[in-house]
Every structure is written in structure tokens, then in C-alpha cells.
One Martini backbone bead per residue (centre of mass of N, CA, C, O) as a GRO file, in nm:
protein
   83
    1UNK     BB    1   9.517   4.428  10.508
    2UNK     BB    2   9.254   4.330  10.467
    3UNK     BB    3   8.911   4.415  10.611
    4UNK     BB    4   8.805   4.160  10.694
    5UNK     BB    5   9.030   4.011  10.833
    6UNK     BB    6   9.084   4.246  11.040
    7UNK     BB    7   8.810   4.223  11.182
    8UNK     BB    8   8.838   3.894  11.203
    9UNK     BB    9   9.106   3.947  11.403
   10UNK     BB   10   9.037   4.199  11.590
   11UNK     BB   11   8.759   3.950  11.683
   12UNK     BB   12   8.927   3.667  11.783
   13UNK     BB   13   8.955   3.470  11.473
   14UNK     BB   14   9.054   3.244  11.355
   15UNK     BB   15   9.234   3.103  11.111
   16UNK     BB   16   9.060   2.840  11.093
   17UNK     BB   17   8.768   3.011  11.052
   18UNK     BB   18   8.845   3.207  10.833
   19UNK     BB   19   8.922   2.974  10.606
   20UNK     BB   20   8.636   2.806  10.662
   21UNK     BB   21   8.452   3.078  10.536
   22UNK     BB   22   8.596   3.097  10.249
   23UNK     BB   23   8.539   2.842  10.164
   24UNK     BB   24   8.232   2.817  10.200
   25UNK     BB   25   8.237   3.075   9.978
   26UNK     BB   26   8.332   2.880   9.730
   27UNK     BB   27   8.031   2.714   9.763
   28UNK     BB   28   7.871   2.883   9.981
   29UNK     BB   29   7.756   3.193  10.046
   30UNK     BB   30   7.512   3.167  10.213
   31UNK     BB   31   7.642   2.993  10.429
   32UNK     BB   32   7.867   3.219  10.512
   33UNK     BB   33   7.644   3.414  10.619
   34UNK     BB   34   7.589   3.200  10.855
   35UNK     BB   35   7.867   3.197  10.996
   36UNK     BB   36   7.929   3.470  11.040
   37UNK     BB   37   7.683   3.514  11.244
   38UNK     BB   38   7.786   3.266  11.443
   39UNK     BB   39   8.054   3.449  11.561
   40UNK     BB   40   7.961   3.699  11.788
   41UNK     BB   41   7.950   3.939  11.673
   42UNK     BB   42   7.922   4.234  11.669
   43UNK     BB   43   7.634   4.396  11.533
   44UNK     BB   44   7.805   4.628  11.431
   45UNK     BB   45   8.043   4.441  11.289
   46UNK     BB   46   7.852   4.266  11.120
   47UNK     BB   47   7.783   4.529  10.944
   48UNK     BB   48   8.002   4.560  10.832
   49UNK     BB   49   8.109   4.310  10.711
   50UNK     BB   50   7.876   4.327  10.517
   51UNK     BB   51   7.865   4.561  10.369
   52UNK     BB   52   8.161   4.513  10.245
   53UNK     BB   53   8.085   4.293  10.075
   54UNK     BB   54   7.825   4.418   9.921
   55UNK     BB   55   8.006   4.677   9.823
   56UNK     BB   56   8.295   4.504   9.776
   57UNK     BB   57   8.374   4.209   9.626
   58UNK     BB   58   8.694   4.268   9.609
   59UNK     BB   59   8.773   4.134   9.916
   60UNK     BB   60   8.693   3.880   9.881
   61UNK     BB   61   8.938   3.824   9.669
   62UNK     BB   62   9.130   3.916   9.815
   63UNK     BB   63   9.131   3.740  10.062
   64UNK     BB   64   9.162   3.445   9.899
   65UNK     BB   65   9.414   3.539   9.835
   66UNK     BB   66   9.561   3.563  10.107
   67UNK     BB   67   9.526   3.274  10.178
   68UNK     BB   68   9.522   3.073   9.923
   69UNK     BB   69   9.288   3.047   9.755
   70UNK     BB   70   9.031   2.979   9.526
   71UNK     BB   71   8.853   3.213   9.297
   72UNK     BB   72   8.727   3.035   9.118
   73UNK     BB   73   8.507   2.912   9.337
   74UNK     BB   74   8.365   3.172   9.357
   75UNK     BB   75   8.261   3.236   9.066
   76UNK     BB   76   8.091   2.991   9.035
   77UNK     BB   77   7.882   3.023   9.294
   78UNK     BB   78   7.788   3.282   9.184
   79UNK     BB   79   7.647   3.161   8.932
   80UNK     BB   80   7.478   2.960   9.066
   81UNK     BB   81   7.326   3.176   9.204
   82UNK     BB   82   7.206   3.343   8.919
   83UNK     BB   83   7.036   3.095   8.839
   0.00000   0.00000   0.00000
């Protein structure tokens, strides 16, 4: 499993939350980064996935991929972002 997905799955976070913050990444990364944070993950946790997403974003796709969402709609966000 994503190392993602089992962080937030191991600090019982539900498949309808986690589906819904990767929806909110594939449209708006910057709101899924204030959605996972209003998530009440220990401190330790929130830094440790972001820390994870920010230095290997293909974990991202693979999450998206394991999901079953579209990874064009992160790239387009992704580039959105950069301009």
C-alpha cells in the first residue's frame, strides 16, 4: 500500500475522506494541504506526510493510481500551480 494512504489509514482516517482529499489534490493542491492539516493528525504525523509528499511527489500518483482517480487532472493542477 501507498505509504500515503496507510498513514491516513492508520490514524483512522475513512476511505470517503481520503478519496475526497485526493479529488480536492487532482483540483486544488494548495486546499488539500489545509484539508489534510484540519484532519487532527498528531503533529508528528501531519509533518511526517507532508514532509513525504513534498519530497517524492510519484507517491502522489501512486495514491491517485491506487484510488482509481485521474492523475491527468494532478498534472494540470500541478502546472496551474506554476504559473
Amino acid at each position: 500500500m501507498n505509504p500515503i494512504l496507510a498513514l491516513l489509514k492508520e490514524n483512522n482516517i475513512s476511505d470517503t475522506q481520503i478519496n475526497e482529499i485526493f479529488e480536492v489534490l487532482t483540483q486544488n493542491p494548495l486546499a488539500a494541504m489545509a484539508t489534510i492539516s484540519q484532519l487532527g493528525l498528531p503533529q508528528d504525523k501531519l509533518q511526517l506526510l507532508m514532509g513525504q509528499v513534498m519530497q517524492n511527489p510519484m507517491l502522489i500518483k501512486e495514491a491517485v493510481e491506487e484510488l482509481g482517480l485521474d492523475f491527468a487532472k494532478v498534472e494540470a493542477a500541478k502546472e496551474q500551480l506554476q504559473k
